[in-house]
N, C-alpha and C positions, 0 to 999 in steps of 0.2 A: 782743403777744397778739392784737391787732385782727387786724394785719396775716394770723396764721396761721388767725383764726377765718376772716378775709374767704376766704382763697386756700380751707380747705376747701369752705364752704358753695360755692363756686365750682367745685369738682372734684365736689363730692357731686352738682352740679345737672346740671353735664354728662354723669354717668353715668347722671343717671336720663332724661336726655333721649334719653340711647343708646338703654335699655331701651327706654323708652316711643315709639322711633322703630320701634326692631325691631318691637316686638309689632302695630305700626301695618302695619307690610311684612306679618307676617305673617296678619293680620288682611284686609290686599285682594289674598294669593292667593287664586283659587278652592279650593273646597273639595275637590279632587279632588284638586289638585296638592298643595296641603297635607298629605293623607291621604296619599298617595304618600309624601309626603317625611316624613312619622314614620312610615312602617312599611318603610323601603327597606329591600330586603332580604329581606321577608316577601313570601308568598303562601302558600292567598290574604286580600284585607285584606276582603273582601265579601263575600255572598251568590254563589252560580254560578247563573244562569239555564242553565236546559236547553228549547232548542227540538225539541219534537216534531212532525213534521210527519206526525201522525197524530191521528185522535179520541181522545178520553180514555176511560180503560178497556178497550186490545187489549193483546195481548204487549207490546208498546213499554214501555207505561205501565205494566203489570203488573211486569214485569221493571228498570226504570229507578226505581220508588219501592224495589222491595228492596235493589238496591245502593245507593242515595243513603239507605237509612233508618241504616246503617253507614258510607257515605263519609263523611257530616258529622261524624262521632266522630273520624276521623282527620284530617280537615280542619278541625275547629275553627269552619264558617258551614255555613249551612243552604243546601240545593237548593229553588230554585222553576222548577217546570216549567211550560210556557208551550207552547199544543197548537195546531196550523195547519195542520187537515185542508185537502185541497183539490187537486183539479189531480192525486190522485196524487201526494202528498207532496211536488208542486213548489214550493207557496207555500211550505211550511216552512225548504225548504233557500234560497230566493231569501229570503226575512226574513233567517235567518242570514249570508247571505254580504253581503246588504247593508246590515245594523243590526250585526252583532256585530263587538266589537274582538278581536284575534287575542291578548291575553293571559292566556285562559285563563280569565276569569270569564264565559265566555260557550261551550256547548257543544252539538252537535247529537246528536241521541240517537233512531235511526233504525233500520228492517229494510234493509239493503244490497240485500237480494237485488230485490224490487219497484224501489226507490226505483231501481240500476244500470242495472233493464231498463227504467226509463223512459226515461233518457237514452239507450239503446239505441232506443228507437220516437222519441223527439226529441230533440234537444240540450238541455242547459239554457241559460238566459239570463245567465250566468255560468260563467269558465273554468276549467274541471275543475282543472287542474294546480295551481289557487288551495285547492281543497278536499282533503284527507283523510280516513280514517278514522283514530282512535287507536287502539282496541285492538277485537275483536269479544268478546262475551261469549256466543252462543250458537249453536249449530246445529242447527237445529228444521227434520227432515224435512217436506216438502208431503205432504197423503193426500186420498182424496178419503174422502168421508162420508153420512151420509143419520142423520135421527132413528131414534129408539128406534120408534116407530110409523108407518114407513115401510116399504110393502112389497116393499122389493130387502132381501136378506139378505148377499150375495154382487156382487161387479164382475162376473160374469157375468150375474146379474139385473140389472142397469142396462144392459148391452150389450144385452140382450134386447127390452129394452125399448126401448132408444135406437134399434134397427132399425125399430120398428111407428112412433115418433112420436118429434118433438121435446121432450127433458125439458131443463128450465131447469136451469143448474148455478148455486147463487149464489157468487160470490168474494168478493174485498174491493176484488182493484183487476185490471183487465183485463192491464196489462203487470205479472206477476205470478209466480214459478216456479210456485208450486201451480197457478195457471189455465194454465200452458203447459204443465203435466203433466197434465190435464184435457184441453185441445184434441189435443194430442198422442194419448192415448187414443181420441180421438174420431175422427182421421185414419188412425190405426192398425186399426181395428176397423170403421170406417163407421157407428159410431151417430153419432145426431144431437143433439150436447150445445151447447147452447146459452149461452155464458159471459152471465152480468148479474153487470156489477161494481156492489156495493151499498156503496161506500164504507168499507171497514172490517169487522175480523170480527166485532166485537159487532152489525153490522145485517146480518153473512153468516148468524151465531149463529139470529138473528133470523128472518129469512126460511125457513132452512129447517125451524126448531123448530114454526113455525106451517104446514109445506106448501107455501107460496107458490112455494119453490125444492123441485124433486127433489131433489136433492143440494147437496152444498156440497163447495169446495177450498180450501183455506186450511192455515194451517203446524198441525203435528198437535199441537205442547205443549198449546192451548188445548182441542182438541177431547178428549184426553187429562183434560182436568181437569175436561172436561164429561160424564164419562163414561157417566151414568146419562142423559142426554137425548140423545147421538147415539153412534154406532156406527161406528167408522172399517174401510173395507172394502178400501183398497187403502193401500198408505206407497210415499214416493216416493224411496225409497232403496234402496239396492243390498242390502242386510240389513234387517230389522227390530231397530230397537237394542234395543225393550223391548217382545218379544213377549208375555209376562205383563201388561204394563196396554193391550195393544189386539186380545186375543181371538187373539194369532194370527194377525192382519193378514198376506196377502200382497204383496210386495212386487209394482208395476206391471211392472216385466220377467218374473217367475217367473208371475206369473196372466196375463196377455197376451199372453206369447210375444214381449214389447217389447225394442230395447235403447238405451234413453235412459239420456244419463246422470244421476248423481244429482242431484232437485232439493231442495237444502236452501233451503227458502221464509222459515223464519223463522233470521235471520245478525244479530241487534241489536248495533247500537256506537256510540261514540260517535266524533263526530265535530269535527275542528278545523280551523281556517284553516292553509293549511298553513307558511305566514310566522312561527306560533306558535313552532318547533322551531326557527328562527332568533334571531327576534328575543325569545325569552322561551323558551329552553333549559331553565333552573332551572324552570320554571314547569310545562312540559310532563314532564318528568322526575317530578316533584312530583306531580302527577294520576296519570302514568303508573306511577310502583310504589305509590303509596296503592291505586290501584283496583285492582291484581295483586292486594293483600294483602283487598280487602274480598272477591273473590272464593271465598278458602279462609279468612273468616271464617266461625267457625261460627255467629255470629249473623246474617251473612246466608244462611248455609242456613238456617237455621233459619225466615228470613223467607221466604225461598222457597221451602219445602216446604209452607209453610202456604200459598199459590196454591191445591197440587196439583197444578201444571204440574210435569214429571217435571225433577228436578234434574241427573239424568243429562245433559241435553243443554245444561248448562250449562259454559263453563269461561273461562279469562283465553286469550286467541289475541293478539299484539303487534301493531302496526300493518303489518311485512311479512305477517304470517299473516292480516287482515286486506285489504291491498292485494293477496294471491292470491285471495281469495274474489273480490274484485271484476273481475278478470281473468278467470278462470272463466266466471264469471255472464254477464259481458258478451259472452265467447264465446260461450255457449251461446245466448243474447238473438240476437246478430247470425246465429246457424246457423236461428232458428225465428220469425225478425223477422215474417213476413208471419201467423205465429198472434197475436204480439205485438199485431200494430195491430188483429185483427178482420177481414183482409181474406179470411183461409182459414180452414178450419178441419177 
């Protein structure tokens, strides 16, 4: 009886010496790798950071809390957005390509259209081929505009005007479609429109609400939603998609006699490393039909009608329908480069 008591207490010690060896292993992984390895399998296991590389409170950020206030519901973590105006949305995209890991807890959430034609006036300091876009979620025509108590009525009274003297036009950002559809006008006609990029539409909003700027050019959903303070008098689109919320706007080729082509200023998407789609398939697939379906949530129309930004110019576009917008863009950048940099106008 000794003998069989001795041999257990001898097999019990050893197995608890296993355990207690294991939990020891498991104890001095880091805690990353850890976390990884009880949820292999899952995504995602954290929070998603969303880098804007824009101020807080323009389309971007307007448009990226209504989706993310419904992604998280299907995604099961919360979205924290993280804003890095600057440079022309250069800092934002250089943070991301050189802080973020490519699996998918990390995403860029950006206007294509400005951000493409910067790279267009200069390179970025990292290689394109490395970045993507994932999906676009909207196409927000350029217009130009002037306040409620501003005395052009008409793009032919601003032409009028822009013959006798230089009027300041405010934007948000110089390499810009709505400011190319602005100088464009101004080369077409000889009035003298002066672009000041004011960093962002909420200080474009700004400038020309208070006079500062004659006019202002920026993507029209906002101005749209601003509708009792400003007055949009030209759309930078081949049609007017929603002549009922902008007076009847004409378009820049039918009041001009212009024939440019369409500049859709505001293209917001989000954006990925492009190594993601390789090395973390499941993962990018997973973001990409969740955010298809949060698009024709009715609880994110719902979130988005309460903007007032027109939901019309909202929809789900895939990362090819996205990567043709950015081919576009950047044609049309490189066809009107020298408006781009400021050198003509």
């Amino acid at each position: 009886m000794d003998s069989f008591t001795n041999d257990l207490n001898r097999r019990l010690f050893l197995k608890g010496s296993a355990a207690a060896a294991g939990a020891a292993l498991v104890a001095s992984i880091p805690f990353s790798e850890a976390d990884a390895a009880a949820h292999a399998g899952k995504f995602p296991t954290k929070n998603i950071k969303i880098y804007v590389p824009t101020r807080e409170g323009g389309g971007a950020d307007r448009l990226n809390r209504a989706v993310t206030s419904v992604w998280k519901k299907k995604l099961g973590v919360n979205f924290e957005a993280t804003f890095f105006p600057g440079a022309a949305g250069r800092v934002g995209y250089e943070k991301f390509m050189g802080l973020a890991k490519d699996d998918g807890h990390e995403l860029l959430f950006g206007n294509m259209g400005p951000e493409v034609l910067n790279w267009v006036v200069k390179k970025p300091t990292f290689d394109l081929s490395e970045f993507q876009y994932m999906a676009q979620l909207d196409a927000d025509p350029g217009c130009i505009f002037v306040s409620r108590k501003s005395p052009f009525k008409t793009i032919q009274d601003v032409i009028a005007a822009g013959k006798k003297k230089t009027l300041q036009v405010g934007v948000s950002r110089l390499a810009h479609p709505a400011t190319l559809g602005a100088m464009a006008i101004a080369r077409h006609t000889g009035a003298k429109l002066n672009a000041i990029p004011l960093s962002g539409g909420k200080n474009t909003y700004a400038g020309v609400a208070t006079g500062e700027m004659d006019l202002g050019a920026l993507p029209s959903a906002g101005v749209i939603s601003r509708s009792k303070t400003f007055k949009i008098l030209v759309m930078m689109s081949h049609k007017n998609p929603l002549p009922g919320r902008t007076e009847n706007a004409p378009t820049m080729n039918k009041a001009l006699g212009m024939n440019m082509p369409e500049l859709i200023a505001g293209a917001r998407a989000y954006g990925i490393k492009t190594s993601m789609k390789t090395t973390h398939p499941a993962n990018f697939k997973k973001l990409d039909e969740t955010l298809k379906e949060v698009i024709s949530d009715p609880a994110f129309i719902k979130a988005y009608i309460k903007t007032k930004s027109p939901i019309e110019y909202v929809g789900y576009r895939d990362a090819a329908a996205a990567a043709q917008y950015a081919k576009e863009i950047t044609r049309i950048g490189q066809d009107f480069k020298e408006l781009l940099s400021g050198k003509k106008s």
